[in-house]
Backbone as XML, in Angstrom:
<?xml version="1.0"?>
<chain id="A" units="angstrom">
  <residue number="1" name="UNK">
    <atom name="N" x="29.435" y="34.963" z="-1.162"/>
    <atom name="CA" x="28.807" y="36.040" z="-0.419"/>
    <atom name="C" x="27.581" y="35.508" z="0.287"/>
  </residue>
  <residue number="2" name="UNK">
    <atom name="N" x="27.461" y="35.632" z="1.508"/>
    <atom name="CA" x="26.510" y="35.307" z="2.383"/>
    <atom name="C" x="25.158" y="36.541" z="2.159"/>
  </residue>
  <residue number="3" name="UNK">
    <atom name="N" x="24.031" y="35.685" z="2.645"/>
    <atom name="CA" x="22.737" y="36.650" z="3.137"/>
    <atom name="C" x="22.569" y="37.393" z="4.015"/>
  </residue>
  <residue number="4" name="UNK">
    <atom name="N" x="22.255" y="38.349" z="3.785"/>
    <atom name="CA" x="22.458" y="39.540" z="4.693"/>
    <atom name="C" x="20.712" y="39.264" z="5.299"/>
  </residue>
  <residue number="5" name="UNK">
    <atom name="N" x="20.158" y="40.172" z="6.477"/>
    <atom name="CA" x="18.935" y="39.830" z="7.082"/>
    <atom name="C" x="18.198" y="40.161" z="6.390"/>
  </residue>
  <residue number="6" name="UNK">
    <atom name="N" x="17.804" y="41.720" z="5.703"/>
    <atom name="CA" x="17.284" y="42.076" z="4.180"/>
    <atom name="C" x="16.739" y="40.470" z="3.427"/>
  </residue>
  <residue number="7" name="UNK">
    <atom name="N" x="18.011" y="39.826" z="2.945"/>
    <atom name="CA" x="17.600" y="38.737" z="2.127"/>
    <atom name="C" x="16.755" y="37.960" z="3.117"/>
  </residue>
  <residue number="8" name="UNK">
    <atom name="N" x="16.915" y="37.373" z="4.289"/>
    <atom name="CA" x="16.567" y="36.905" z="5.000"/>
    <atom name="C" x="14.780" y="37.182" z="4.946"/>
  </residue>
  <residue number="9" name="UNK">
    <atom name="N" x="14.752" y="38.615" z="5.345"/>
    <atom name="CA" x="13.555" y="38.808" z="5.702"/>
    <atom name="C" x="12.760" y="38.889" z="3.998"/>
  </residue>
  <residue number="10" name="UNK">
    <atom name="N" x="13.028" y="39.148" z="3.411"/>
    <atom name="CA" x="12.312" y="39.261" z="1.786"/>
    <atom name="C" x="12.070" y="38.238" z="1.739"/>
  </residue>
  <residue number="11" name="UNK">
    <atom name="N" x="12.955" y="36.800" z="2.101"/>
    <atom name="CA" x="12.475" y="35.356" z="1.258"/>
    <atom name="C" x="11.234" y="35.240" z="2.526"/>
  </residue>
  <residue number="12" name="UNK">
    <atom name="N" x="11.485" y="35.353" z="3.210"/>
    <atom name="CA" x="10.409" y="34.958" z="4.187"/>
    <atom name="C" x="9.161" y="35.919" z="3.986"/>
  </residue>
  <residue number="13" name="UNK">
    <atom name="N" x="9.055" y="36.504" z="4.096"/>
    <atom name="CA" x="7.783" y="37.467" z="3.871"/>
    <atom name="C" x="7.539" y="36.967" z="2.512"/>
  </residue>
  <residue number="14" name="UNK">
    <atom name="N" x="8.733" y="36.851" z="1.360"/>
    <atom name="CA" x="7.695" y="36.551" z="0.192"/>
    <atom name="C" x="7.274" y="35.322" z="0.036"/>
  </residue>
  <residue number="15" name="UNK">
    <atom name="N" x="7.866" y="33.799" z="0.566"/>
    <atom name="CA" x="6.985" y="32.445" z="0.930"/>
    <atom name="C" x="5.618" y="32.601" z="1.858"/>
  </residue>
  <residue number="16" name="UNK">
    <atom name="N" x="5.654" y="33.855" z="2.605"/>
    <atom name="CA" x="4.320" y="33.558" z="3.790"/>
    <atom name="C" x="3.544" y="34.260" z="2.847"/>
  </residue>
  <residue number="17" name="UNK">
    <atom name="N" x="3.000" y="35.645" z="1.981"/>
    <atom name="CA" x="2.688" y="35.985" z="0.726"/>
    <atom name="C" x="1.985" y="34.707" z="0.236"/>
  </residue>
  <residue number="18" name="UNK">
    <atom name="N" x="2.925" y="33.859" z="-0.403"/>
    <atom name="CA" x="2.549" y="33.348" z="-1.366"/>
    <atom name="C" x="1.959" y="32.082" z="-0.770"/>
  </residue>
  <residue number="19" name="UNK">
    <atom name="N" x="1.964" y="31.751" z="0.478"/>
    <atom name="CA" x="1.678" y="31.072" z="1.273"/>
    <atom name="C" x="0.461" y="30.931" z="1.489"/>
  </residue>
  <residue number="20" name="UNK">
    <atom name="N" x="-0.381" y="32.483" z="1.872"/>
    <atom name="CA" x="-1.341" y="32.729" z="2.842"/>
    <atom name="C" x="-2.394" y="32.990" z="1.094"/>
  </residue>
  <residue number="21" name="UNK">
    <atom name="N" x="-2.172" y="33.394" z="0.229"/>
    <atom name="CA" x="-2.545" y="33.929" z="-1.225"/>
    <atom name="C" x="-2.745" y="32.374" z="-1.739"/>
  </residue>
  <residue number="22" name="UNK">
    <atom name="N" x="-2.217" y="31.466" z="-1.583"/>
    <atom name="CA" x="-2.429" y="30.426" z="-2.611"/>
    <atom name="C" x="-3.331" y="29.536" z="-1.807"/>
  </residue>
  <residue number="23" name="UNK">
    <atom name="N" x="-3.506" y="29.562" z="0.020"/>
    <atom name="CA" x="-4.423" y="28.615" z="0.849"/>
    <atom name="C" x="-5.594" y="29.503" z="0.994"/>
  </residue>
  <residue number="24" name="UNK">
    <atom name="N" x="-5.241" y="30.797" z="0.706"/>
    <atom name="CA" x="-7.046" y="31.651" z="1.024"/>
    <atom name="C" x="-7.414" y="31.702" z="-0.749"/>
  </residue>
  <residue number="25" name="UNK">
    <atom name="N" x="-6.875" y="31.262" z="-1.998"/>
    <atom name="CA" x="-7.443" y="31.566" z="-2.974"/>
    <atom name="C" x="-8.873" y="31.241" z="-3.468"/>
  </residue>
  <residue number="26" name="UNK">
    <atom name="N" x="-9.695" y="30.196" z="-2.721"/>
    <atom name="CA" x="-10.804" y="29.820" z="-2.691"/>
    <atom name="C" x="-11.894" y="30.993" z="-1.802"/>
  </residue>
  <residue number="27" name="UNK">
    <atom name="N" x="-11.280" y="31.080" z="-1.081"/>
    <atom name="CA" x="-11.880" y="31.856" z="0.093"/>
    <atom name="C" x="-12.010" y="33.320" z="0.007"/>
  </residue>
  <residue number="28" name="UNK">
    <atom name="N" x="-11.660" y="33.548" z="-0.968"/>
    <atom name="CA" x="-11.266" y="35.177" z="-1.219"/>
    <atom name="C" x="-12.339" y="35.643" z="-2.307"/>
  </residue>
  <residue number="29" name="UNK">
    <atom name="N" x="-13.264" y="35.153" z="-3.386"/>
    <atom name="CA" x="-14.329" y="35.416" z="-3.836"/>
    <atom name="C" x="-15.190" y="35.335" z="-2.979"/>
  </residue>
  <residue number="30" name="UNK">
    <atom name="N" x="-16.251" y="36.260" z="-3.653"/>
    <atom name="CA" x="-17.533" y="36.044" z="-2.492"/>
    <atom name="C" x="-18.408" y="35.063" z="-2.782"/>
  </residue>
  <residue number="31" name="UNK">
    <atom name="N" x="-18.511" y="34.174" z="-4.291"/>
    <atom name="CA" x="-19.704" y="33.795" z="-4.048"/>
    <atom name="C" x="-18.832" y="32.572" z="-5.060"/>
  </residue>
  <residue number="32" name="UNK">
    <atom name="N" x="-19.608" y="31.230" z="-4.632"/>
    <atom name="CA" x="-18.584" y="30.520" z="-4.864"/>
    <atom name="C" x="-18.346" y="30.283" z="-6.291"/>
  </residue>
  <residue number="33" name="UNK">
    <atom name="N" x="-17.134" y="29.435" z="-6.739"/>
    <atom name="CA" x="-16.653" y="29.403" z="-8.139"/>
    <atom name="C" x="-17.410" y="28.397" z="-8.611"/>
  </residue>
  <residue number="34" name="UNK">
    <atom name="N" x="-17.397" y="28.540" z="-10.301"/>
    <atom name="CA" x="-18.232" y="27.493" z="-10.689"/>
    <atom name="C" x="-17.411" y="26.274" z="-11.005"/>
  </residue>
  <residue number="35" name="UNK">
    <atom name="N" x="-17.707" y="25.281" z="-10.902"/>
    <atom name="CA" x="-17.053" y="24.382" z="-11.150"/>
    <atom name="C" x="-17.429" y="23.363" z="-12.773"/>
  </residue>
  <residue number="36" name="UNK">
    <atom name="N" x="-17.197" y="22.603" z="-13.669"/>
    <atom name="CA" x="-17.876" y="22.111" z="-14.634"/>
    <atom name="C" x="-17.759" y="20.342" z="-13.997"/>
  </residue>
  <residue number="37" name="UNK">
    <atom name="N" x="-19.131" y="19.728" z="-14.127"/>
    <atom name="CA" x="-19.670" y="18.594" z="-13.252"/>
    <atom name="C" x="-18.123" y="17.898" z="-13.416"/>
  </residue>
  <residue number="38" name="UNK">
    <atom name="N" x="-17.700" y="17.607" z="-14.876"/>
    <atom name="CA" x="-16.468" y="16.512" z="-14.752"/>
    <atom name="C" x="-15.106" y="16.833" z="-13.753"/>
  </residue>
  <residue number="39" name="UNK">
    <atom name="N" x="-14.965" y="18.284" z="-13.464"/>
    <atom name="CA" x="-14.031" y="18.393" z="-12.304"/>
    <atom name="C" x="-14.338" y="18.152" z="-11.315"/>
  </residue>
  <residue number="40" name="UNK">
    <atom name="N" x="-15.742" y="18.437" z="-10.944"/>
    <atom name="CA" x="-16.094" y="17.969" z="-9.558"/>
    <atom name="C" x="-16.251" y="16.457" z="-9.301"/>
  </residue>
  <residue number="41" name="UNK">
    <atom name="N" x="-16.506" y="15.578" z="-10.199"/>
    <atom name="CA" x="-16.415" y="13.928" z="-10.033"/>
    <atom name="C" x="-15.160" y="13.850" z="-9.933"/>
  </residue>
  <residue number="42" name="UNK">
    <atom name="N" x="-13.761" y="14.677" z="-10.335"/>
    <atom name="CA" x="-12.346" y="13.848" z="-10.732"/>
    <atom name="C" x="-12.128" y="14.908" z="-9.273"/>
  </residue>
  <residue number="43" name="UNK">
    <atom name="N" x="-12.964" y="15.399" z="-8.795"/>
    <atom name="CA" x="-12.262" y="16.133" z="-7.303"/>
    <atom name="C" x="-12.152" y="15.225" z="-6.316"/>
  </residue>
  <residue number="44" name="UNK">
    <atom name="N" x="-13.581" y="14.178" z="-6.478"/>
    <atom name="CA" x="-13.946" y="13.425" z="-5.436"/>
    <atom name="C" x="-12.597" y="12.308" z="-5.494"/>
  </residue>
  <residue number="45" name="UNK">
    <atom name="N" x="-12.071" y="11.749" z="-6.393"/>
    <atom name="CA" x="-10.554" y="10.825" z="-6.578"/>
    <atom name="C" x="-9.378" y="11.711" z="-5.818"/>
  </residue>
  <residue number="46" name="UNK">
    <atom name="N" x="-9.401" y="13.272" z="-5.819"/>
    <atom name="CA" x="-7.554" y="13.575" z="-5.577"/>
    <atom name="C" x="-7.236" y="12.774" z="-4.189"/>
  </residue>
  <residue number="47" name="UNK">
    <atom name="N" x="-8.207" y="13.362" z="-3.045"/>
    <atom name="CA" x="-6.991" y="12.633" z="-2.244"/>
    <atom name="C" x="-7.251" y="10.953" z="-2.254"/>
  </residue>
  <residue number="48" name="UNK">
    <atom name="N" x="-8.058" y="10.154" z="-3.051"/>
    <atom name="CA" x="-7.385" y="8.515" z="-2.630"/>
    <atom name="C" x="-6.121" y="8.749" z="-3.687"/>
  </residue>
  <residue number="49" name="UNK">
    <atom name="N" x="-6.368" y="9.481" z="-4.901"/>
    <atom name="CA" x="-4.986" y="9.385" z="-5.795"/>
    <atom name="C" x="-3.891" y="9.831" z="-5.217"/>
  </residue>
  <residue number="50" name="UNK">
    <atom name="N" x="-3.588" y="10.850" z="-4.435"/>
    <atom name="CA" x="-2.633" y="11.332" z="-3.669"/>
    <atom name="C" x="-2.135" y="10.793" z="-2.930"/>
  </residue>
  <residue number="51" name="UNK">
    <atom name="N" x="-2.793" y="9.563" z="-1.889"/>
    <atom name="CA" x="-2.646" y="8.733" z="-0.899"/>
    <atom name="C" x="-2.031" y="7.633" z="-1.483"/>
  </residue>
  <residue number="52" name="UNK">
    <atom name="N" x="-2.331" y="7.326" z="-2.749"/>
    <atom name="CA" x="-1.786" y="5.596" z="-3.320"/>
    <atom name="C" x="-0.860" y="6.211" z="-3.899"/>
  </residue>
  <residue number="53" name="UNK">
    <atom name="N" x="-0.513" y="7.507" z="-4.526"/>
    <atom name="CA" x="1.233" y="7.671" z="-4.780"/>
    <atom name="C" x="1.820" y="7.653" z="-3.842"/>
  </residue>
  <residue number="54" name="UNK">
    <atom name="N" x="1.556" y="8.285" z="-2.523"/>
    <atom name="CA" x="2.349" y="8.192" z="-1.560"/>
    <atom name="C" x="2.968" y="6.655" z="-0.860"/>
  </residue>
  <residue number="55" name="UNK">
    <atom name="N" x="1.786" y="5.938" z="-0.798"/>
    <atom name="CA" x="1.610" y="4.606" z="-0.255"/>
    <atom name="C" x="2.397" y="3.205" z="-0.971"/>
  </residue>
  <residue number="56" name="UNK">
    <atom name="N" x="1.828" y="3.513" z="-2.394"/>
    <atom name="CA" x="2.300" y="2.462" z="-2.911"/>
    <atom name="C" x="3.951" y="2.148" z="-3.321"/>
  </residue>
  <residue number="57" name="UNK">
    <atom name="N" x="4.708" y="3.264" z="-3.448"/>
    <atom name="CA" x="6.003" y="3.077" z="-3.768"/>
    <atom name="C" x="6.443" y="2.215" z="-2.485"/>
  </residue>
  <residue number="58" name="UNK">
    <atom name="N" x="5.968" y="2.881" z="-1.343"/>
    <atom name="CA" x="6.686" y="2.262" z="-0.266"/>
    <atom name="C" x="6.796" y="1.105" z="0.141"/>
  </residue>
  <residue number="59" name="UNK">
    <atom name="N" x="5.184" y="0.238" z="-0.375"/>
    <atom name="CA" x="5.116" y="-0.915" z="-0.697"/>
    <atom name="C" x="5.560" y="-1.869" z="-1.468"/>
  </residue>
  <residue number="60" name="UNK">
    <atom name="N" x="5.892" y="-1.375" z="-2.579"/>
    <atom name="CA" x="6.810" y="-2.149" z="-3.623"/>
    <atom name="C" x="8.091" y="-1.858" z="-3.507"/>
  </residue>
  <residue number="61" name="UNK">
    <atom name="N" x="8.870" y="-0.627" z="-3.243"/>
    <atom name="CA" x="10.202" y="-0.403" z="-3.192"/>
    <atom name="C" x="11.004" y="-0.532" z="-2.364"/>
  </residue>
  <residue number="62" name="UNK">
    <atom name="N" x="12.079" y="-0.707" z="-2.294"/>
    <atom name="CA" x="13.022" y="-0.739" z="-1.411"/>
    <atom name="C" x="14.080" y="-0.186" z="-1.607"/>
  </residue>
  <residue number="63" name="UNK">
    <atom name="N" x="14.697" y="1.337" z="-0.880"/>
    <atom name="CA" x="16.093" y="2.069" z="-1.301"/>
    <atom name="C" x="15.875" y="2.145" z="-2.950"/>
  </residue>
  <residue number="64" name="UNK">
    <atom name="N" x="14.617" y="2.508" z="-3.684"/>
    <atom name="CA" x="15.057" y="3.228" z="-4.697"/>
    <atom name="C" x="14.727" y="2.060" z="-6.221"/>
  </residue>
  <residue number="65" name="UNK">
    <atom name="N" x="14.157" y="0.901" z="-5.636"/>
    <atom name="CA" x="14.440" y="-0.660" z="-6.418"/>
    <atom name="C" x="13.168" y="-1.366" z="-5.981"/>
  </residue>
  <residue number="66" name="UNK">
    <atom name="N" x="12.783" y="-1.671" z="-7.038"/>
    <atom name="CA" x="11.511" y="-2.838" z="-6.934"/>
    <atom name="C" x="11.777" y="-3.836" z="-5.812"/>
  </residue>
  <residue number="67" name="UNK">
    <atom name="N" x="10.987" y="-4.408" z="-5.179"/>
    <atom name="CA" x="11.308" y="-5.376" z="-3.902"/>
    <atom name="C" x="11.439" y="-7.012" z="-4.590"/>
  </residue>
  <residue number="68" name="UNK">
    <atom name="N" x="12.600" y="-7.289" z="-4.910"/>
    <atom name="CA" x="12.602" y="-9.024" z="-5.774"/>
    <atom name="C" x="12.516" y="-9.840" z="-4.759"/>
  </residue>
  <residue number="69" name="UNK">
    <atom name="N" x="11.982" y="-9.687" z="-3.457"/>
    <atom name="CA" x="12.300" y="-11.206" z="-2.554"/>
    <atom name="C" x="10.489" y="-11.354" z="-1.912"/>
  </residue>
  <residue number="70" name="UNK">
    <atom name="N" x="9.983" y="-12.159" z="-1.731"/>
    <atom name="CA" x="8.647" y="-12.066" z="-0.741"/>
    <atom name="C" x="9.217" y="-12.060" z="0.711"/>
  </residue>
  <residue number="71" name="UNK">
    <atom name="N" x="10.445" y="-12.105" z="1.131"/>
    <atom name="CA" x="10.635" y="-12.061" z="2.740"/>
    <atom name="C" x="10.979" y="-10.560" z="2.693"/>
  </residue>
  <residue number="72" name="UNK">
    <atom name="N" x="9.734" y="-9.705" z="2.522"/>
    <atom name="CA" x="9.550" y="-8.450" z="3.423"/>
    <atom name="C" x="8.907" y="-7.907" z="3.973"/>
  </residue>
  <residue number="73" name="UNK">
    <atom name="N" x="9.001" y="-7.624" z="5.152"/>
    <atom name="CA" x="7.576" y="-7.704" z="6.055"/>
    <atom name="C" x="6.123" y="-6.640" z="5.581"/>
  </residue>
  <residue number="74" name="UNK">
    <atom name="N" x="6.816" y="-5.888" z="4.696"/>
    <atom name="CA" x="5.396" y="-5.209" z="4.005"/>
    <atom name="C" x="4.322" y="-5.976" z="3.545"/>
  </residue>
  <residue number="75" name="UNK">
    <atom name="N" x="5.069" y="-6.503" z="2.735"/>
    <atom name="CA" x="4.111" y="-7.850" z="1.640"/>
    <atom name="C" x="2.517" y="-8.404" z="2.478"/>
  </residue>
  <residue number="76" name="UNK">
    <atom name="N" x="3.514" y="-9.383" z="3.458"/>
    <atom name="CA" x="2.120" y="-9.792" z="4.131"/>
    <atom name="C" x="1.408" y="-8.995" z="4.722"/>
  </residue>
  <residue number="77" name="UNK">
    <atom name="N" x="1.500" y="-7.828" z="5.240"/>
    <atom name="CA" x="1.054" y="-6.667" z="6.205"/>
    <atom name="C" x="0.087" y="-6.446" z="5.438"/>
  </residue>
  <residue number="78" name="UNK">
    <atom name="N" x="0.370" y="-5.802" z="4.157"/>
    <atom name="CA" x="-0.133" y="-5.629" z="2.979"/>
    <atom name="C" x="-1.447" y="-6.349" z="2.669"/>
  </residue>
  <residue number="79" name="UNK">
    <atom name="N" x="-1.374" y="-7.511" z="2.774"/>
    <atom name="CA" x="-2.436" y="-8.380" z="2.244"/>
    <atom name="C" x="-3.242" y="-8.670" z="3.058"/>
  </residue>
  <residue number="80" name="UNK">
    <atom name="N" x="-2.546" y="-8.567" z="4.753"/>
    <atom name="CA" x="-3.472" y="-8.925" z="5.499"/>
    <atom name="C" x="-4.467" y="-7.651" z="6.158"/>
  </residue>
  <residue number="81" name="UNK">
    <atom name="N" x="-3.886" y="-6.635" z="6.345"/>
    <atom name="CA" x="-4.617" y="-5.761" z="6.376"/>
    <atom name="C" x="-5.584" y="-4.980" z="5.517"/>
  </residue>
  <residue number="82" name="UNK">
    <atom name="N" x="-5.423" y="-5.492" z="3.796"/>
    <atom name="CA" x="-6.367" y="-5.775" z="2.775"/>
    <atom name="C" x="-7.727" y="-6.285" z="3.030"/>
  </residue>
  <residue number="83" name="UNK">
    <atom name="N" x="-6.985" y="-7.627" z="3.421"/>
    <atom name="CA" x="-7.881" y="-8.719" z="3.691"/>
    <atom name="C" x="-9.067" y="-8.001" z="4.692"/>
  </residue>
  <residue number="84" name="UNK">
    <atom name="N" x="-8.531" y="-7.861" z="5.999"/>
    <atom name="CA" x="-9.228" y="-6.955" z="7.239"/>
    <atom name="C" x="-10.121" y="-5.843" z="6.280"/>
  </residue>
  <residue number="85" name="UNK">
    <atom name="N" x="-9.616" y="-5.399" z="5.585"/>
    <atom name="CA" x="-10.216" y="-4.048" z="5.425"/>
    <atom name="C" x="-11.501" y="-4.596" z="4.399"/>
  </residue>
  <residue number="86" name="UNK">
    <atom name="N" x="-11.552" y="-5.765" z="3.260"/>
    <atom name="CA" x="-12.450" y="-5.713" z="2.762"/>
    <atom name="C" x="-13.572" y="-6.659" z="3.439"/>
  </residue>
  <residue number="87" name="UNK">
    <atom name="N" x="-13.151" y="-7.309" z="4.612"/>
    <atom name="CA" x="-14.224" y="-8.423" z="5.459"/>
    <atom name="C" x="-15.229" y="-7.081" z="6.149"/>
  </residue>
  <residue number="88" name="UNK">
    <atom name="N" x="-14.144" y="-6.400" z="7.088"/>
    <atom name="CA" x="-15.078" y="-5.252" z="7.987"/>
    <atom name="C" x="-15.201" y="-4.137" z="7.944"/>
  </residue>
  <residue number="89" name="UNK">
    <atom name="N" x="-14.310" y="-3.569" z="6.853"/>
    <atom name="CA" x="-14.480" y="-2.183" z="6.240"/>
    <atom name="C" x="-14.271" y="-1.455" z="7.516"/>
  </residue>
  <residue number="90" name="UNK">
    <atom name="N" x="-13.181" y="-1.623" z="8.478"/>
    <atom name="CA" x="-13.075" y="-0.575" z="9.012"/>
    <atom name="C" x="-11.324" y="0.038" z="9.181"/>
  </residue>
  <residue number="91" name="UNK">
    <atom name="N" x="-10.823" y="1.086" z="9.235"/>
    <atom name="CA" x="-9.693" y="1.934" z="9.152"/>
    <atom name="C" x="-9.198" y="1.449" z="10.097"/>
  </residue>
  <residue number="92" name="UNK">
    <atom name="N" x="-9.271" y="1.791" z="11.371"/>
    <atom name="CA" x="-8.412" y="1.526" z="12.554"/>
    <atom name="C" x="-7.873" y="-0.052" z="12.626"/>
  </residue>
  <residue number="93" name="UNK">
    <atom name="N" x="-9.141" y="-0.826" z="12.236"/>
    <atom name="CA" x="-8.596" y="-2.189" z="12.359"/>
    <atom name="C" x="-7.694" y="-2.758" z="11.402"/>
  </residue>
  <residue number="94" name="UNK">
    <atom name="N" x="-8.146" y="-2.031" z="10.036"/>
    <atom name="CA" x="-6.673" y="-2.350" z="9.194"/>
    <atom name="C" x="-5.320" y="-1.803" z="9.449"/>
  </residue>
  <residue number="95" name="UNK">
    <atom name="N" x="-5.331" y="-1.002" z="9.922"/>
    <atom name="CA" x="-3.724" y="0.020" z="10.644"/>
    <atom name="C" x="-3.885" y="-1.678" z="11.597"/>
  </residue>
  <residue number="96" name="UNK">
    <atom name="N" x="-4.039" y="-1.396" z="12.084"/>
    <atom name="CA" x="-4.192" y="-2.488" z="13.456"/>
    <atom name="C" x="-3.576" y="-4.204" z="13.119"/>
  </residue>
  <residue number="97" name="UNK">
    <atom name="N" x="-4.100" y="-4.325" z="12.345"/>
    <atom name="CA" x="-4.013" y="-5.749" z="11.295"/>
    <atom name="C" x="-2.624" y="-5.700" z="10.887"/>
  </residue>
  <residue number="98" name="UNK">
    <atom name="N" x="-2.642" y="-4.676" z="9.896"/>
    <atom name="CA" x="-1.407" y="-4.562" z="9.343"/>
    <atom name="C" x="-0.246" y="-4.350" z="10.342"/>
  </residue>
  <residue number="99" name="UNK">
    <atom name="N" x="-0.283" y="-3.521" z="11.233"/>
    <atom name="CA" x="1.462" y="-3.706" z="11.824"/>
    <atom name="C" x="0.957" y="-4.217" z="13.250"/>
  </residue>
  <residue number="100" name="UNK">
    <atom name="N" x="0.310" y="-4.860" z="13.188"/>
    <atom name="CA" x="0.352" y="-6.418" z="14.258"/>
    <atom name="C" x="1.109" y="-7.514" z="13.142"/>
  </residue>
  <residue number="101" name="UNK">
    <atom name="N" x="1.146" y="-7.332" z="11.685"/>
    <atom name="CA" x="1.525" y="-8.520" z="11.165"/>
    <atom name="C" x="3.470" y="-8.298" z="10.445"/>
  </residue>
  <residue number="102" name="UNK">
    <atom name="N" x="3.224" y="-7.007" z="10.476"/>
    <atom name="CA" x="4.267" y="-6.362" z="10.318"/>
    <atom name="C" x="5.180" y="-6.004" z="11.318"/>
  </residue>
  <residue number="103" name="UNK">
    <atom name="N" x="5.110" y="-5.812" z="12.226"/>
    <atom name="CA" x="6.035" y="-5.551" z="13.354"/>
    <atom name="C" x="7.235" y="-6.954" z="13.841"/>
  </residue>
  <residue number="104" name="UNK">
    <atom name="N" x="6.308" y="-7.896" z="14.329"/>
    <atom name="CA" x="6.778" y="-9.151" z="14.305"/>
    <atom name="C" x="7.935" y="-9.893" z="13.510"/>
  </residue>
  <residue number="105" name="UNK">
    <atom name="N" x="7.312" y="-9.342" z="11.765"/>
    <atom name="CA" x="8.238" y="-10.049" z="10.863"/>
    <atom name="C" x="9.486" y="-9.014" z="10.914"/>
  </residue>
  <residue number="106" name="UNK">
    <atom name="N" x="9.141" y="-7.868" z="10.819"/>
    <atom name="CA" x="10.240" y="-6.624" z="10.299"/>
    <atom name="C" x="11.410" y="-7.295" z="11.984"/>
  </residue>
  <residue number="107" name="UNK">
    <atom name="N" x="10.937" y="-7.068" z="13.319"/>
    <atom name="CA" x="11.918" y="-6.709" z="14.189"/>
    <atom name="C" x="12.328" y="-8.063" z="14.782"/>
  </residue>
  <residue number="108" name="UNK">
    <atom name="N" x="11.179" y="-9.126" z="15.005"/>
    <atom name="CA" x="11.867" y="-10.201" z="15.167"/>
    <atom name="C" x="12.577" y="-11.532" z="14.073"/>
  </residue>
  <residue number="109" name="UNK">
    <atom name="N" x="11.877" y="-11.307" z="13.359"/>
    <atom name="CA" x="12.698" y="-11.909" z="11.971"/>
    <atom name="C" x="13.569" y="-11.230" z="10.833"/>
  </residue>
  <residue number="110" name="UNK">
    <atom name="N" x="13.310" y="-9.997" z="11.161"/>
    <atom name="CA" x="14.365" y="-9.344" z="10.707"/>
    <atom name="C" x="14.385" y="-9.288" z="8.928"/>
  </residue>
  <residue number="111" name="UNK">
    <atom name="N" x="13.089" y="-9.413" z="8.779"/>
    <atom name="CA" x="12.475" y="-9.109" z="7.281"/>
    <atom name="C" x="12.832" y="-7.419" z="6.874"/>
  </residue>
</chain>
């Protein structure tokens, strides 16, 4: 049995609900929440922690599997845009670093 528009429109109205309720839940007291000091130090970590789950699998894995070979063009990208990032500490130039060193190996060598 298929969804009729009814269903249609209920799931949708009740994701935007729960949508608009869970991104204004900060915003919706008047005066702000208290926080206890040790959440607010482990606040200042979520997003680099969020960023290195995202980041790092992609770096080590491949289709699902640890990467067993050093001929993949992540690896060096990896290190060299490391490298960049702890000489001059700057963002753009490590993006920059890294798939200037990565591009090369991945499309013309076929890493």
């Amino acid at each position: 049995m298929g969804w009729t528009w009814l269903d249609w429109a209920l799931a949708i109205g009740g994701l935007a609900v729960i949508t608009m309720v869970s991104r204004a839940f900060f915003m919706i007291p008047e005066q702000e929440l208290p926080l206890p000091p040790w959440l607010r130090r482990g606040l200042k970590y979520a997003p680099l922690a969020a960023l290195s789950a995202v980041v790092a699998p992609e770096i080590v894995m491949s289709q699902g599997a640890l990467i067993v070979t050093w001929q993949d063009a992540r690896l060096p990208a990896v290190l060299c845009a490391a490298g960049y990032y702890f000489w001059r500490r700057g963002i753009l130039g490590t993006i920059s670093v890294g798939m200037a060193v990565y591009l090369p190996l991945h499309i013309l060598l076929g890493w």
